[in-house]
C-alpha positions as CSV (number, residue, x, y, z in Angstrom):
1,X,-49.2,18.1,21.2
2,X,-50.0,20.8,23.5
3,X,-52.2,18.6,25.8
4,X,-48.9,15.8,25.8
5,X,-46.7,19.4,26.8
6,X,-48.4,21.6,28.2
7,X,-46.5,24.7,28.6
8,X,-46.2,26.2,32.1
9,X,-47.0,29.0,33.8
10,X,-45.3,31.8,35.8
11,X,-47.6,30.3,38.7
12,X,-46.7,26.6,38.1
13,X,-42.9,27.6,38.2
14,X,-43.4,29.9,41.5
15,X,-45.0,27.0,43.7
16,X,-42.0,24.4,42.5
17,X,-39.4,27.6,43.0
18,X,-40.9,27.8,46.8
19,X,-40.9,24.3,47.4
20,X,-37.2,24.1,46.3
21,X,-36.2,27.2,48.4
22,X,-37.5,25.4,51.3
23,X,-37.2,28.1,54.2
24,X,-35.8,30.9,51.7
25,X,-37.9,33.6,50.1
26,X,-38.4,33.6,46.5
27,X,-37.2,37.5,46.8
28,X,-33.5,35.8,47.3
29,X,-33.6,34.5,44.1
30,X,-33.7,38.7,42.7
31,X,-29.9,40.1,42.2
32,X,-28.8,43.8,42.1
33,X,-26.5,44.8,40.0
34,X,-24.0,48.2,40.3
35,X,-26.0,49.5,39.1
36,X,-29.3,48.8,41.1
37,X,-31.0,46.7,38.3
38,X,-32.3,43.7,39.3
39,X,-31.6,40.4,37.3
40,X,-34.6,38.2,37.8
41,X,-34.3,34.3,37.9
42,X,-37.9,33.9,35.1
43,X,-38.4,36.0,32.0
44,X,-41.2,35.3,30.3
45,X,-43.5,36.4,27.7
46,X,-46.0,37.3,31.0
47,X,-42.7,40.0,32.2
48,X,-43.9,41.9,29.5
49,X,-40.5,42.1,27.6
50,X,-40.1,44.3,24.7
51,X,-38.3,42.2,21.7
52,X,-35.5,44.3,20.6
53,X,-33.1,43.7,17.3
54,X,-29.6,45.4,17.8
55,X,-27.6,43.3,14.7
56,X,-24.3,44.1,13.4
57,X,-24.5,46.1,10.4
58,X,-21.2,45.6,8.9
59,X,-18.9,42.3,8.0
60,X,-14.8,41.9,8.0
61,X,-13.5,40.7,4.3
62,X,-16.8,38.8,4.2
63,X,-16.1,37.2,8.0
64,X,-19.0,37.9,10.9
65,X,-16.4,40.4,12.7
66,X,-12.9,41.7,12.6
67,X,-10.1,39.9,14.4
68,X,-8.2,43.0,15.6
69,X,-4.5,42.3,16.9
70,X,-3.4,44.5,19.4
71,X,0.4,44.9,18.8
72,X,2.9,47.1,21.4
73,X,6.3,47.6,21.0
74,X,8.6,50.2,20.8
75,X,11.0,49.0,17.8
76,X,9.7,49.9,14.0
77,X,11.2,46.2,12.9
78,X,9.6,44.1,15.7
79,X,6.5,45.6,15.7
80,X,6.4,44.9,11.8
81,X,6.8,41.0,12.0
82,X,4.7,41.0,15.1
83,X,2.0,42.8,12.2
84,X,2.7,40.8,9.4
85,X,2.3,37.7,11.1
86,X,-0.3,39.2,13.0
87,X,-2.2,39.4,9.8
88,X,-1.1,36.4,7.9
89,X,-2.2,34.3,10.9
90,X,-5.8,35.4,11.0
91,X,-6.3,39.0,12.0
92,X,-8.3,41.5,9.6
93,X,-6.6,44.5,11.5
94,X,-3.9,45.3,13.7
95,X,-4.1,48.4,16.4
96,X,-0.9,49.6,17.4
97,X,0.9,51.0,21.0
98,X,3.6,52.3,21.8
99,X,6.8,54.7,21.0
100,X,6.5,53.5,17.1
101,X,3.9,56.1,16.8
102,X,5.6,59.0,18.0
103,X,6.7,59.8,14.4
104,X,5.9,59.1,10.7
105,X,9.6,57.5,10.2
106,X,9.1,54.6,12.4
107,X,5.9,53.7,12.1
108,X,6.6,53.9,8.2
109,X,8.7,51.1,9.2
110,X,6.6,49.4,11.6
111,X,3.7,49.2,8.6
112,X,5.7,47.9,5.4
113,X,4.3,45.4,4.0
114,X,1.4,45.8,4.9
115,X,-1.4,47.1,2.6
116,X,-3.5,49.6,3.8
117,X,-6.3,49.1,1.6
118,X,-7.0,45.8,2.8
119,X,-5.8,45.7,6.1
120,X,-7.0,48.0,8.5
121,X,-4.6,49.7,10.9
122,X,-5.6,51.7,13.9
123,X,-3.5,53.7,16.7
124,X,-3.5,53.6,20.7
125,X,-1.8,57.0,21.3
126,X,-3.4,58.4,24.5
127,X,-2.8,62.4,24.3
128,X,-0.9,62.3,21.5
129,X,-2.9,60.9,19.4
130,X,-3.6,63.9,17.0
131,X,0.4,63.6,16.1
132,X,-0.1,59.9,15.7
133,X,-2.5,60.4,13.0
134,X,-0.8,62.8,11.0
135,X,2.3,60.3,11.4
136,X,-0.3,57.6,10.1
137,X,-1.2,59.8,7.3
138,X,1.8,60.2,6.1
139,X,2.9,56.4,6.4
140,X,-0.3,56.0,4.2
141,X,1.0,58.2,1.3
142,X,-2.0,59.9,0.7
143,X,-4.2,56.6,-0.9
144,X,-7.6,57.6,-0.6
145,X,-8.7,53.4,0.3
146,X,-6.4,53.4,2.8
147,X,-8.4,51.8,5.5
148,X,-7.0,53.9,8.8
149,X,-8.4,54.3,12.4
150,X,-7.0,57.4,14.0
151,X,-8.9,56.1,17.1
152,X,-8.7,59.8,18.9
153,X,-9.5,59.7,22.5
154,X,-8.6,62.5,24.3
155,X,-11.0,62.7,26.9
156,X,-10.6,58.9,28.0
157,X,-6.4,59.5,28.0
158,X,-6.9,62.2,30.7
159,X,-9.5,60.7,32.6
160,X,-6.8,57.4,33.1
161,X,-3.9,60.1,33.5
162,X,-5.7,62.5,35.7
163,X,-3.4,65.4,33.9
164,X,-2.8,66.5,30.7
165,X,0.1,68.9,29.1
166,X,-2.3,71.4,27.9
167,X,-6.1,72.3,28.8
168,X,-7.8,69.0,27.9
169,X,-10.3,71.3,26.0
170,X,-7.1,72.3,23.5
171,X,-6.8,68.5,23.2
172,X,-10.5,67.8,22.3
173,X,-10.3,70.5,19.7
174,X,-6.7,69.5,18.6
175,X,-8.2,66.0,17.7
176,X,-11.0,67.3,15.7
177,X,-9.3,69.5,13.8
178,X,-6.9,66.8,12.9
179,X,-9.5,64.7,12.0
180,X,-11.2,67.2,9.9
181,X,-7.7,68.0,7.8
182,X,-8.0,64.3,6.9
183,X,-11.5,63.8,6.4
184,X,-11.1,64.3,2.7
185,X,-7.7,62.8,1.8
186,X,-8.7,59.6,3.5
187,X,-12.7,59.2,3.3
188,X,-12.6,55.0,4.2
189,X,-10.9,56.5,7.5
190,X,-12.3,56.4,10.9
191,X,-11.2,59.3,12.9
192,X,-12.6,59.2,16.8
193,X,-12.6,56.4,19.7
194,X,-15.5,57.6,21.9
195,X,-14.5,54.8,24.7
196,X,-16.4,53.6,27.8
197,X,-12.9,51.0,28.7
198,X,-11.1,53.9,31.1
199,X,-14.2,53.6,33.5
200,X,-14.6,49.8,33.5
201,X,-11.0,49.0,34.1
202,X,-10.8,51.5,36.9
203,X,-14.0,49.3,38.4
204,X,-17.2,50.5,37.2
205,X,-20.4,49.3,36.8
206,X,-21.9,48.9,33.0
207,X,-24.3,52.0,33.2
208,X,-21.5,53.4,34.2
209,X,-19.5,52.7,31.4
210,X,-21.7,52.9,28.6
211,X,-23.0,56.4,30.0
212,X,-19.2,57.8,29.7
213,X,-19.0,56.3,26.3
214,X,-22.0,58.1,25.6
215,X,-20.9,61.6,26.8
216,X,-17.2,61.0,25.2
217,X,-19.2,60.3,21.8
218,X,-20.9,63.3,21.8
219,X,-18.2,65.6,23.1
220,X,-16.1,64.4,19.9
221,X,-18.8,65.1,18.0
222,X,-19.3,68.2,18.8
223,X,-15.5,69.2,18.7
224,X,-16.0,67.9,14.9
225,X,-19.2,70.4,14.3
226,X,-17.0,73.3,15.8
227,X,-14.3,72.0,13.4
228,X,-16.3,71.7,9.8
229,X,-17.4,68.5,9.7
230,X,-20.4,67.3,9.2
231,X,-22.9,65.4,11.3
232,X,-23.0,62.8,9.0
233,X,-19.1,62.2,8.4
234,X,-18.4,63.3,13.0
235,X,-20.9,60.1,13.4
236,X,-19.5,58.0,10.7
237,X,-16.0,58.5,12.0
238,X,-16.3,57.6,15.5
239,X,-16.0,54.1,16.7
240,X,-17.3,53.0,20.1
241,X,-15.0,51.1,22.7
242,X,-16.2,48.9,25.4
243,X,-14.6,46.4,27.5
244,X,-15.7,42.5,28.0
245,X,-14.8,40.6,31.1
246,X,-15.7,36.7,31.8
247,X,-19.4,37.3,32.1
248,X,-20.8,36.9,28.6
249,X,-24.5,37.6,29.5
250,X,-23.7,41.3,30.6
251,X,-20.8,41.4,27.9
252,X,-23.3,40.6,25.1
253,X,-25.7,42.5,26.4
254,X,-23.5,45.6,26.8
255,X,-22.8,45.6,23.4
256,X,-26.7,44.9,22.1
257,X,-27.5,48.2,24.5
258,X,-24.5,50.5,23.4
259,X,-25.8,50.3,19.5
260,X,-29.5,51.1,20.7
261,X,-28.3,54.3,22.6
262,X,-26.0,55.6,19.8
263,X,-29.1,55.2,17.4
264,X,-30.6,57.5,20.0
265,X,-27.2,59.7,19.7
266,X,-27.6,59.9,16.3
267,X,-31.4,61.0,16.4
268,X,-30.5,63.8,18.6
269,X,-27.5,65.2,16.0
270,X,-29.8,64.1,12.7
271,X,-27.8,62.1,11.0
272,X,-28.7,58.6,11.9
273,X,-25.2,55.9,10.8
274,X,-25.4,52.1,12.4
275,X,-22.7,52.1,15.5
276,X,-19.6,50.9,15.0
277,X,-18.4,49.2,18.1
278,X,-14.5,47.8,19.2
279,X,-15.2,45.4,21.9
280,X,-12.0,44.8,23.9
281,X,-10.5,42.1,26.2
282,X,-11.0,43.7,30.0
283,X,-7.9,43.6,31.9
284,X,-9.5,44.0,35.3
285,X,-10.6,40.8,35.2
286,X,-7.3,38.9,34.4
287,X,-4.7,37.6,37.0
288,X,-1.2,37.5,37.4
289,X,-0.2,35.0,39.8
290,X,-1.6,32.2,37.6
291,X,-2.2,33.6,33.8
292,X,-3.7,30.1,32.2
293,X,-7.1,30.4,33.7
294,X,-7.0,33.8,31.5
295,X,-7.8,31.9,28.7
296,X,-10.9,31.0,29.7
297,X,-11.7,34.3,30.6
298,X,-10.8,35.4,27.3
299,X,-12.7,33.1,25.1
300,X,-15.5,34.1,27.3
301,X,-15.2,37.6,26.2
302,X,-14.6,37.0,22.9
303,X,-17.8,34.8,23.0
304,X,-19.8,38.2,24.4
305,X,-18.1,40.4,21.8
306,X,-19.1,37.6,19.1
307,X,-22.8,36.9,20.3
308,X,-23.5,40.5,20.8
309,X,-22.6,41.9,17.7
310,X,-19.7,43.8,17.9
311,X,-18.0,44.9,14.8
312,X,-14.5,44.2,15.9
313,X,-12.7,42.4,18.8
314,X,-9.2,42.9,20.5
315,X,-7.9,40.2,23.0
316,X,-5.4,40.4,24.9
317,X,-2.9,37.8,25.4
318,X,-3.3,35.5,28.7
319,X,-0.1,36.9,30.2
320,X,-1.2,40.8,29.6
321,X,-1.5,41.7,33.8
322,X,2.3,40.9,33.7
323,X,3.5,42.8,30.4
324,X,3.1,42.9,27.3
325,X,1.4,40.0,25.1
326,X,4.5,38.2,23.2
327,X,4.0,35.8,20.0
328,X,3.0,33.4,21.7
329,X,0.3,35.3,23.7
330,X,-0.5,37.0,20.7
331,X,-1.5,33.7,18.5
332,X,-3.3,32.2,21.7
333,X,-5.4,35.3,21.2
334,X,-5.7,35.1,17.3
335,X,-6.5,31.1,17.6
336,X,-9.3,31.7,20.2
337,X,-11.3,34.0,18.2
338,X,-10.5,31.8,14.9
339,X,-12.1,28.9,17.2
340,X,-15.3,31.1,18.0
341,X,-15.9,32.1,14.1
342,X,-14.6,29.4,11.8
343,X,-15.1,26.7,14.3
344,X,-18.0,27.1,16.7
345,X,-19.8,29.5,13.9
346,X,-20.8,32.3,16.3
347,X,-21.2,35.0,13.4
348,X,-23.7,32.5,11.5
349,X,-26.7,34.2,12.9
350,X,-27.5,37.8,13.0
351,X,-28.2,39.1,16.6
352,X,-28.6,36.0,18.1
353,X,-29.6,37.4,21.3
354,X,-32.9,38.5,19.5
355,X,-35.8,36.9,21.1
356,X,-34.3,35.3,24.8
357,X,-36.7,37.0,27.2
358,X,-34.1,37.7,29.5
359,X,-31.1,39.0,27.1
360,X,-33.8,41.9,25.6
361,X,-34.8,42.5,29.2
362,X,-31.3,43.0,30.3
363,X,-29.6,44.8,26.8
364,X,-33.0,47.4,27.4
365,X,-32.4,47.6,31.1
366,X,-28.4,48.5,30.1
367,X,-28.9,51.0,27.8
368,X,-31.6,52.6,30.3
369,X,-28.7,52.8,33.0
370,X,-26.3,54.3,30.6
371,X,-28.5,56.6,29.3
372,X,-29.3,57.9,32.7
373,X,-25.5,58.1,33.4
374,X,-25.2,59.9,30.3
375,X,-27.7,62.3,31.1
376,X,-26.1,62.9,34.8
377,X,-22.9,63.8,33.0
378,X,-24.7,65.9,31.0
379,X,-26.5,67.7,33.9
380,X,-23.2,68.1,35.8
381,X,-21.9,69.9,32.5
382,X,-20.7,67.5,30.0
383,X,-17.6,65.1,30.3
384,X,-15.1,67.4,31.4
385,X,-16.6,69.3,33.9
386,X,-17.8,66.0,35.5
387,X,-14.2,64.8,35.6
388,X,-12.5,68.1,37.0
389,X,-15.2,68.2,39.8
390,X,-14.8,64.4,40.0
391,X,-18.5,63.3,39.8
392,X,-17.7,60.4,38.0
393,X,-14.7,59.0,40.0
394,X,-16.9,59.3,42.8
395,X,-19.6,57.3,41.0
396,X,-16.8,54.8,39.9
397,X,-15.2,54.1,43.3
398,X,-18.6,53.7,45.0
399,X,-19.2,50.4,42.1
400,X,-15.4,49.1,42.6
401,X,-15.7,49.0,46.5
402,X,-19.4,47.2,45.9
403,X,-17.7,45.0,43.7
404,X,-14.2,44.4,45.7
405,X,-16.9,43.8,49.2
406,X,-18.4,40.8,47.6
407,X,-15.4,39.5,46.3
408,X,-13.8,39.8,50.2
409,X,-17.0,38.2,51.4
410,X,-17.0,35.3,48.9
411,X,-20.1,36.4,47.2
412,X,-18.4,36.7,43.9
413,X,-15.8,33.9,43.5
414,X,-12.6,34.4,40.4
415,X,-12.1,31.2,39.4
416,X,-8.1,30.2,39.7
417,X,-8.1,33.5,42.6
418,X,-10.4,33.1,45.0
419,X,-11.8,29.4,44.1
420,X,-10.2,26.5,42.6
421,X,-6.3,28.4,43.4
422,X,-3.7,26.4,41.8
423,X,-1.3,25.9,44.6
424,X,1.9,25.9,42.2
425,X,0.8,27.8,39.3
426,X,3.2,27.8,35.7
427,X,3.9,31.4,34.5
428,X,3.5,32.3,31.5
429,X,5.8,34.3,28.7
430,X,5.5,37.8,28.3
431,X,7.7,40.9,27.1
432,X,8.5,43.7,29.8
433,X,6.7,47.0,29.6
434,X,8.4,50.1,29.8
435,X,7.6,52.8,32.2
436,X,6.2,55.8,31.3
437,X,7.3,59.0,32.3
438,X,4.2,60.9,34.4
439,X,2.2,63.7,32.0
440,X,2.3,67.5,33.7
441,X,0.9,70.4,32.6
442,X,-2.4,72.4,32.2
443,X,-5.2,70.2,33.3
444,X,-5.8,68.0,35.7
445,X,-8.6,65.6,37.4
446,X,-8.6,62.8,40.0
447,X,-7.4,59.8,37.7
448,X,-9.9,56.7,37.0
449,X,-6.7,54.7,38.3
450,X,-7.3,50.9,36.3
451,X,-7.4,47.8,39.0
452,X,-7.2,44.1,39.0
453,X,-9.9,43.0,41.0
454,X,-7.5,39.7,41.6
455,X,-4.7,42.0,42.7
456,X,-5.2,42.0,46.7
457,X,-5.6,38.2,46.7
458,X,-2.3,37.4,44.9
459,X,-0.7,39.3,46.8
460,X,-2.2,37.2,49.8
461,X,-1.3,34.0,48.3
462,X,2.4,35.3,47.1
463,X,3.1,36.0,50.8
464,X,1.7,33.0,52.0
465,X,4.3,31.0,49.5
466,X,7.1,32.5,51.1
């Protein structure tokens, strides 16, 4: 068999690459990233990669991952039928927005009917999330298999902000004393949301993102140690957020490299727990002008969130860069992750990455990047000090302007933007979204301000309609 295929070298494929390139060197073949890692066009067992496993400890109600619905609204009874029917059309969990969290009475309301021992529910409150998880705690009424997510993310709320009503230390500490006055009343809880999505959406590169995901993790944690808790139940109760845009290799990848450097996190605190990761729609990457092509982007990201292993995904609806998702955003969202589990069978396999020469080469060259962005933060004196001087910002805009260059120059192309533009595009329903009075107070920073990288191009093409 082996003399009918032989199997090729690196050499073999280097004179045919040459011959194709013609005039071009094989060099132009090599990509840099933001992050200054190259992407090679071979990977073989000859590049020397290390195999690496990164698999998805956990399962949803005996499904590969958990459908999360991300639900926003402001009144307690719309919010409740978007939940329930939410959850009776596919989604394990629902993760709630907006002014139905601002007190136990409403999102009482928002949450009958559903039962919080089967159905996870999880809270998007910025700054105030400490008061949204006592107003979840209550709503529970004290059942110890409630399954709640506090999701508490301070540090990520002021970095988007750039100000905060008190010194964001008082907030950090604020959140882990919450969480540690629920720790025992509610031990299926999760308590922490140690996010990397405020850096992405504001433009930046993975390393980037996965190294302030890092340092938010470990700034919770320790806020939890000050507080009483153990390492053990700080580690267990903190989720990890990323964001996945349209290009599932990196996405995937992201994810894979995130649970290898919390397992490193976890060495360093002694208390090693598998990650648990919330992989969420990016909105940089989606468009206004024309919001159809989103669903491709979509299904794209839920693909990386499925492939890579990520305990639970959140997509938005299609129409999200123009307001909020409506029911029929919503279910678009719902029946695009239903297609990727039930129909294309993505959570058959465990870590299916495991074993492609160039996914292990890239998830290992990822979580190298973020962990030397994790240790810059560290050296500049943690999270917060490297957002008040603005280390990071500067570190982000210098990736968004790489990225918005070779967009301007064609070298990156948005499919329904830049390429292929629909000359008469259809909109698409959505719900309006409120405007939110502007946070003052005792902190401040230079905000991580989030972008659409389409933005500057509709605009273009709006005018040019006119």
């Amino acid at each position: 068999m082996s003399d009918l295929f032989p199997t090729p070298s690196p050499a073999d494929w280097r004179v045919l690459a040459e011959k194709a390139l013609k005039d071009r060197p094989l060099e132009s073949l090599v990509h840099l990233d933001a992050d200054g890692l190259a992407v090679r066009p071979l990977y073989a067992a000859a590049t020397g990669v290390t195999p690496i496993s990164a698999p998805r400890p956990s399962d949803a109600a005996g499904r590969a991952w958990d459908v999360r619905a991300l639900i926003e609204g402001d009144d307690p009874a719309e919010v409740n039928a978007a939940a329930l029917a939410d959850l009776e059309g596919g989604a394990a969990s629902i993760l709630l927005k907006g002014a139905v969290l601002a007190d136990s009475e409403p999102l009482s309301r928002a949450l009958d009917g559903v039962a919080l021992e089967l159905a996870a529910a999880g809270l998007d409150a910025g700054l105030d999330g400490p008061e949204a998880a006592n107003a979840l705690a209550v709503a529970a009424k004290g059942s110890p298999r409630a399954r709640l997510m506090f999701h508490m993310d301070p540090l990520s709320a002021f970095a988007e902000a750039g100000v905060a009503p008190r010194a964001i230390e008082e907030h950090l500490t604020l959140a882990a004393n919450t969480a540690a006055r629920h720790a025992g009343a509610y031990p299926e809880a999760s308590f922490f949301l140690a996010s990397g999505r405020v850096v992405h959406e504001a433009g930046g590169s993975i390393g980037q993102e996965l190294g302030f995901a890092a340092a938010n993790g470990v700034a919770l944690i320790r806020a939890a140690l000050a507080a009483g808790m153990s390492a053990e139940q700080a580690l267990k109760g903190t989720v990890l957020g990323v964001s996945l845009d349209q290009e599932y290799f990196d996405g995937l990848a992201k994810v894979r490299a995130l649970r290898l450097i919390w397992r490193s996190i976890g060495k360093a605190f002694g208390a090693e727990t598998p990650a648990v990761i919330e992989a969420r729609s990016s909105r940089r990457m989606l468009s206004a002008r024309d919001p159809w092509p989103n669903l491709l982007r979509l299904t794209a990201a839920g693909f990386a969130g499925a492939v890579g292993g990520a305990d639970a995904v959140v997509l938005d609806g299609l129409s999200r860069a123009n307001g909020r998702s409506d029911a029929f955003a919503r279910r678009q969202a719902r029946n695009t992750q239903a297609v990727l589990m039930e129909e294309a069978h993505l959570g058959r396999v465990d870590d299916p990455a495991a074993g492609s020469w160039f996914l292990d080469a890239r998830t290992r060259d990822l979580a190298e990047a973020g962990w030397a962005e994790f240790q810059r933060i560290e050296g500049e004196g943690g999270l917060i000090v490297a957002l008040r001087t603005g280390d990071v910002q500067d570190r982000v805009a210098a990736a968004r302007a790489e990225r918005e260059a070779a967009l301007a120059a064609g070298a990156v192309q948005l499919v329904g933007v830049t390429k292929f533009v629909d000359p008469d595009p259809r909109p698409a329903p959505f719900e309006a979204e409120p405007r939110l009075p502007r946070l003052s107070g005792g902190d401040a920073c230079d905000p991580l301000i989030p972008i659409r990288f389409a933005g500057p191009f509709e605009t273009e093409a709006w005018e040019a309609a006119r």
